[in-house]
GUZADO-308934 format. One line per field, with one value per atom (N, C-alpha, C, O): x, y, z; residue number from 1. Coordinates in nm, 3 decimals. Layout:
GUZADO-308934
px	(X:...)
py	(Y:...)
pz	(Z:...)
nr	(NUM:...)
END
This chain:
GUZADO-308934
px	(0.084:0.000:0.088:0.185:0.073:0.130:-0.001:-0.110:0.052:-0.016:0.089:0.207:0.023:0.106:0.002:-0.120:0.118:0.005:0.149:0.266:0.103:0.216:0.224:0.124:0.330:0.393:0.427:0.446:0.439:0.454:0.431:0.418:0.430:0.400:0.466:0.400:0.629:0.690:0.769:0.890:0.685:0.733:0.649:0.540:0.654:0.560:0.655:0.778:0.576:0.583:0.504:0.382:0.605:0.489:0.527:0.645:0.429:0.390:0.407:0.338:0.500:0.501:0.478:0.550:0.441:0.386:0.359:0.303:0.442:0.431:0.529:0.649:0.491:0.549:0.599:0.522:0.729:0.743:0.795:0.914:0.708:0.779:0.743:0.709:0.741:0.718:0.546:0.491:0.481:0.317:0.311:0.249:0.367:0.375:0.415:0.379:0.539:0.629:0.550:0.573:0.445:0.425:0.344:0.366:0.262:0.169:0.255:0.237:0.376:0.482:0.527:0.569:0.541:0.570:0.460:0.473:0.379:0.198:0.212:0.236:0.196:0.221:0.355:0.348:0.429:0.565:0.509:0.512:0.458:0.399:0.306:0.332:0.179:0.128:0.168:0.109:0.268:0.356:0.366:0.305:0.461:0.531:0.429:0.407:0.356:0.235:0.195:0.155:0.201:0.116:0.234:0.219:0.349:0.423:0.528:0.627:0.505:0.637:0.776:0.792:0.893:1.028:1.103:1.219:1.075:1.122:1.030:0.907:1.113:1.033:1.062:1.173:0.991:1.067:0.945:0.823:1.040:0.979:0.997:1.106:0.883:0.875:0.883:0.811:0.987:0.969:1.019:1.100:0.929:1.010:0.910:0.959:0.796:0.695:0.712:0.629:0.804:0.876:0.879:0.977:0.827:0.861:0.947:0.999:0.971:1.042:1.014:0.920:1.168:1.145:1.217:1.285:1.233:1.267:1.318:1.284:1.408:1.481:1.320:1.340:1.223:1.130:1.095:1.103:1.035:1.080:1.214:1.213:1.343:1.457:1.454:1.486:1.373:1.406:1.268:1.250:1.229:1.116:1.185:1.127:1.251:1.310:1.425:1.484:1.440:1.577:1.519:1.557:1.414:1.317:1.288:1.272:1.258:1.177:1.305:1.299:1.429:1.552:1.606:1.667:1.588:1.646:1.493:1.496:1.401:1.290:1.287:1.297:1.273:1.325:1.446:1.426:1.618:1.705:1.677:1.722:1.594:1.536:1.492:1.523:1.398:1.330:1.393:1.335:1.528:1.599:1.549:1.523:1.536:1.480:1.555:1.664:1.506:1.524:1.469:1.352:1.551:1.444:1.525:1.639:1.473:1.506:1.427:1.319:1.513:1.440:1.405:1.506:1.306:1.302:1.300:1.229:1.377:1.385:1.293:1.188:1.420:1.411:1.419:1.477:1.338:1.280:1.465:1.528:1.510:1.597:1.591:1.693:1.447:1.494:1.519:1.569:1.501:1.511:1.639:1.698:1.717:1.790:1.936:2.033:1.944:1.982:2.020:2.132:1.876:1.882:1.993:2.105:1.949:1.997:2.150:2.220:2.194:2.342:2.382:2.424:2.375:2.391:2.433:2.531:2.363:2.344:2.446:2.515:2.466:2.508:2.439:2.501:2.325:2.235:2.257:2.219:2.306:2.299:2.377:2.348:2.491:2.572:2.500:2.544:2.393:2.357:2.246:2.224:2.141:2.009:2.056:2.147:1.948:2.026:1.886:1.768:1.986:1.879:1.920:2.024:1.791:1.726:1.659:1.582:1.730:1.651:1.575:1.611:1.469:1.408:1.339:1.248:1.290:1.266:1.060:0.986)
py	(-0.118:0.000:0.125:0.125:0.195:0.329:0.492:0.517:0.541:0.666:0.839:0.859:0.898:1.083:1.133:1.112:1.249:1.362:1.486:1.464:1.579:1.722:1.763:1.771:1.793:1.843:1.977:2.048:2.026:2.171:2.210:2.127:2.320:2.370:2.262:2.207:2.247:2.175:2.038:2.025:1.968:1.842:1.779:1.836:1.630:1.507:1.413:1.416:1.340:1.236:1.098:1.081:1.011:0.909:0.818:0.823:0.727:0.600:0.494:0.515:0.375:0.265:0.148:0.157:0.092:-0.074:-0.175:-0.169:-0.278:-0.461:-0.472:-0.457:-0.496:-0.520:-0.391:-0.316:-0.410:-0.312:-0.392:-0.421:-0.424:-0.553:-0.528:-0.411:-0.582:-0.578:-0.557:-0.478:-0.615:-0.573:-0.438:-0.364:-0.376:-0.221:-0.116:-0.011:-0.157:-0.047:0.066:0.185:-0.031:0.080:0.189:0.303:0.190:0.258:0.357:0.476:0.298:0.452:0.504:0.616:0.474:0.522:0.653:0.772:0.589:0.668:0.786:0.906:0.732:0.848:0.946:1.067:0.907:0.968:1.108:1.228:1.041:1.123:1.257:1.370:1.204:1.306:1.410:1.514:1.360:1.430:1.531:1.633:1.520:1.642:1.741:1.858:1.609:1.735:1.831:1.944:1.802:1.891:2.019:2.125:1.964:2.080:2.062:2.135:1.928:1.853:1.794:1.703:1.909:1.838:1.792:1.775:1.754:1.721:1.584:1.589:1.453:1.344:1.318:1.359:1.247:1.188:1.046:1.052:0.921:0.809:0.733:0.704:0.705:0.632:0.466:0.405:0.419:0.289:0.186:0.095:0.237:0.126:0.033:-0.079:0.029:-0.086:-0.199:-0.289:-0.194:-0.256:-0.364:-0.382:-0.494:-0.601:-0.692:-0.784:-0.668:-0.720:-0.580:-0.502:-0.592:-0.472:-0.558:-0.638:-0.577:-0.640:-0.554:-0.440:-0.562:-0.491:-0.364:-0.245:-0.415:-0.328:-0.226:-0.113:-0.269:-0.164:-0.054:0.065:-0.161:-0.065:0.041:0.154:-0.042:0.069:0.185:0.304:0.141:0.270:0.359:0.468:0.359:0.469:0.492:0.599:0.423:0.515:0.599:0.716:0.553:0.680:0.751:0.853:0.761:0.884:0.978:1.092:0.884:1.015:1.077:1.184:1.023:1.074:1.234:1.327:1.197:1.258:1.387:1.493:1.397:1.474:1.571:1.691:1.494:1.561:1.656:1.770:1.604:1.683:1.784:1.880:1.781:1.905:2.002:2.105:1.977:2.076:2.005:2.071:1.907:1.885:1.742:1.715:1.664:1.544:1.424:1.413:1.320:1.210:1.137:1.095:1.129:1.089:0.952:0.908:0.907:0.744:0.778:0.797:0.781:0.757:0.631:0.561:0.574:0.471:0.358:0.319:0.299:0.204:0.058:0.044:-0.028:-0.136:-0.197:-0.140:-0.300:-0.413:-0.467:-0.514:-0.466:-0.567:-0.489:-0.549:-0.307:-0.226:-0.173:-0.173:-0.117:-0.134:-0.183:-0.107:-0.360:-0.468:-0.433:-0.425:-0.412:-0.409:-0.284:-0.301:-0.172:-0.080:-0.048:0.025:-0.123:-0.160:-0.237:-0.165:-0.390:-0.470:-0.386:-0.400:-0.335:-0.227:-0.110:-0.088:-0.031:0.046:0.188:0.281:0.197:0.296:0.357:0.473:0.315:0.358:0.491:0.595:0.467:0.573:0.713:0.828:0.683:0.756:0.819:0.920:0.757:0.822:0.809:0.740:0.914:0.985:0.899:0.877:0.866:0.805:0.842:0.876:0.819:0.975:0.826:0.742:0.841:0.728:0.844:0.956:0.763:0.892:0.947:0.949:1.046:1.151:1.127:1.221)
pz	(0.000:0.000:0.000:0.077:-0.052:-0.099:-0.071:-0.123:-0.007:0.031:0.022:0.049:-0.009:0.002:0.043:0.039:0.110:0.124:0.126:0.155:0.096:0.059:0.178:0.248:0.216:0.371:0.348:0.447:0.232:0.175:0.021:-0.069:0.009:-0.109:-0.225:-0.314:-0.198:-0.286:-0.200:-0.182:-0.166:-0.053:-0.069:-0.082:-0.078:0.003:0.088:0.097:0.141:0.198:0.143:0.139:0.105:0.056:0.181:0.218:0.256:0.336:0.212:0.111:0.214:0.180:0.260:0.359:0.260:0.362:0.223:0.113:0.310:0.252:0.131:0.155:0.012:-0.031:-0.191:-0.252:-0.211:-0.303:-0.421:-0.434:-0.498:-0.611:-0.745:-0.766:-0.814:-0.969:-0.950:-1.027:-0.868:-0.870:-0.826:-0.903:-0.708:-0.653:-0.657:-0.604:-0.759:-0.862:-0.958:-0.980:-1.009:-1.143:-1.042:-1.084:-0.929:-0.834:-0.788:-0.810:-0.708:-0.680:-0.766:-0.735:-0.876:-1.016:-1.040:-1.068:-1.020:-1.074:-0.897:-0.906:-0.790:-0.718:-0.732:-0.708:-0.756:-0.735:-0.846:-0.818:-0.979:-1.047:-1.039:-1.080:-0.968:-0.934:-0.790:-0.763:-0.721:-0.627:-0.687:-0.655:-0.805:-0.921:-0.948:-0.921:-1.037:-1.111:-0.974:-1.000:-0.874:-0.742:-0.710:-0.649:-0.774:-0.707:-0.629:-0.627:-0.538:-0.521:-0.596:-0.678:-0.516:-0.603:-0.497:-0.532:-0.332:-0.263:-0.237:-0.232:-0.219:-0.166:-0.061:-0.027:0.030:0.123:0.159:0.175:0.163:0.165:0.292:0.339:0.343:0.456:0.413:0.334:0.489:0.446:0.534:0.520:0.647:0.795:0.770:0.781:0.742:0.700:0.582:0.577:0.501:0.372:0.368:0.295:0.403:0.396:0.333:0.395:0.187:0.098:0.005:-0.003:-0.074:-0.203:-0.291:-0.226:-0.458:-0.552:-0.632:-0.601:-0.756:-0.824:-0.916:-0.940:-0.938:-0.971:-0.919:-0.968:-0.767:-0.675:-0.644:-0.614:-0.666:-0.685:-0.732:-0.693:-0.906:-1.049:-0.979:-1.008:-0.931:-0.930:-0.807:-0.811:-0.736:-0.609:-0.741:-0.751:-0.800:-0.877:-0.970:-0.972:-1.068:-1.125:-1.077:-1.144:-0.934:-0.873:-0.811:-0.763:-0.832:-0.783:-0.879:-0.878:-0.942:-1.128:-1.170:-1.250:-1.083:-1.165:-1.069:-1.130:-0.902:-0.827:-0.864:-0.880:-0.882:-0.923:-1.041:-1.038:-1.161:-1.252:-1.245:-1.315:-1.147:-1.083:-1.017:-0.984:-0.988:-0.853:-0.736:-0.635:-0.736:-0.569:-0.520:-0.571:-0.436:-0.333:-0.307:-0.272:-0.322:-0.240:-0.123:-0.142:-0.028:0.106:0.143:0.102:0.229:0.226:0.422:0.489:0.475:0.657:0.677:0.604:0.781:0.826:0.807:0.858:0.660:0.605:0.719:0.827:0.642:0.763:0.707:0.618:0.775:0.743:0.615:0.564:0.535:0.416:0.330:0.234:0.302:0.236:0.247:0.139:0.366:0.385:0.365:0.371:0.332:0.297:0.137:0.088:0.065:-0.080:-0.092:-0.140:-0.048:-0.085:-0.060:-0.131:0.066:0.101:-0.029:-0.119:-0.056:-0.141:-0.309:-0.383:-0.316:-0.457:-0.441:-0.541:-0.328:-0.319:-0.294:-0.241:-0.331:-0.324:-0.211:-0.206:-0.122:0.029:0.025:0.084:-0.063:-0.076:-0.190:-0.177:-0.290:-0.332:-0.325:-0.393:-0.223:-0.204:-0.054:-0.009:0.025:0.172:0.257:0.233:0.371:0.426:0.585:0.642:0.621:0.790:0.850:0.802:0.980:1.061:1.194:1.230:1.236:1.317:1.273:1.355:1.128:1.097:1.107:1.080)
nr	(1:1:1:1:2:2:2:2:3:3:3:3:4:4:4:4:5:5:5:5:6:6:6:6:7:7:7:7:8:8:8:8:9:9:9:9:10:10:10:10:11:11:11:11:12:12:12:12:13:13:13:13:14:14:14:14:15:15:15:15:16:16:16:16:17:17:17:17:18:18:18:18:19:19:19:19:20:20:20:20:21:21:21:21:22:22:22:22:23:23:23:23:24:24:24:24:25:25:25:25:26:26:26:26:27:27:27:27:28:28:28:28:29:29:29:29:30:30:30:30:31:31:31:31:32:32:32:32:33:33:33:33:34:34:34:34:35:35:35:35:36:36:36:36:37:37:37:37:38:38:38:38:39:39:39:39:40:40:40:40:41:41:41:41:42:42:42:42:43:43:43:43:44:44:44:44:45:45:45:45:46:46:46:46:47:47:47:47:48:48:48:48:49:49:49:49:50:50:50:50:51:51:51:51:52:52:52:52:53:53:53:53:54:54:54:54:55:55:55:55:56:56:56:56:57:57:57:57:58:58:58:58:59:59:59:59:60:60:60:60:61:61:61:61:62:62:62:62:63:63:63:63:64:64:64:64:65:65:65:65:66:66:66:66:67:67:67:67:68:68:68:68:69:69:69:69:70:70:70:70:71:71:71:71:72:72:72:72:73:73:73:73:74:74:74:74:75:75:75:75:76:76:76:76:77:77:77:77:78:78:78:78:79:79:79:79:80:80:80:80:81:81:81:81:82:82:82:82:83:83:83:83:84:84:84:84:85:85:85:85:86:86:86:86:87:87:87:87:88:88:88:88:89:89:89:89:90:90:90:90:91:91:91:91:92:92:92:92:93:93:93:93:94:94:94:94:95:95:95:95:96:96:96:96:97:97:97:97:98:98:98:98:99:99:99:99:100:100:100:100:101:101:101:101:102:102:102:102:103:103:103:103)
END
């Protein structure tokens, strides 16, 4: 399940829970989207609820940082659960998308 809501003029927050896979990708894809269209160039993704994420899921946090940077803006990961985490260590991402535990 995937949810936003705009935290500012040019900000969201998206809520991710369960699973982020080749079935849940194209949906953050489709929100990440209308984030933009709203005015948002800052993201920031909650994803301590994550159960499993798959390279689909990957490709879609890497579209949405590629699509942010486009904009002049950000995507931030909040405290990523362990299996997200994991992926994103493994890959390396860790070093290229910023990640906020706490926030």
């Amino acid at each position: 399940m995937i949810s936003y809501e705009m935290i500012s003029d040019t900000a969201a927050r998206l809520v991710i829970e369960g699973r982020l896979d080749m079935q849940q990708a194209p949906g953050l894809r489709q929100i990440l989207g209308e984030a933009r269209d709203r005015g948002a160039r800052d993201l920031r993704l909650s994803m301590s609820a994550v159960e499993f994420m798959d390279s689909a899921g990957l490709a879609a946090l890497v579209s949405g940082l590629k699509q942010a940077k486009n904009n002049g803006g950000s995507l931030i990961i909040e405290n990523p659960s362990p299996a997200v985490r994991k992926v994103l260590e493994l890959t390396l991402l860790d070093k290229v998308i910023p990640i906020e535990e706490g926030a």
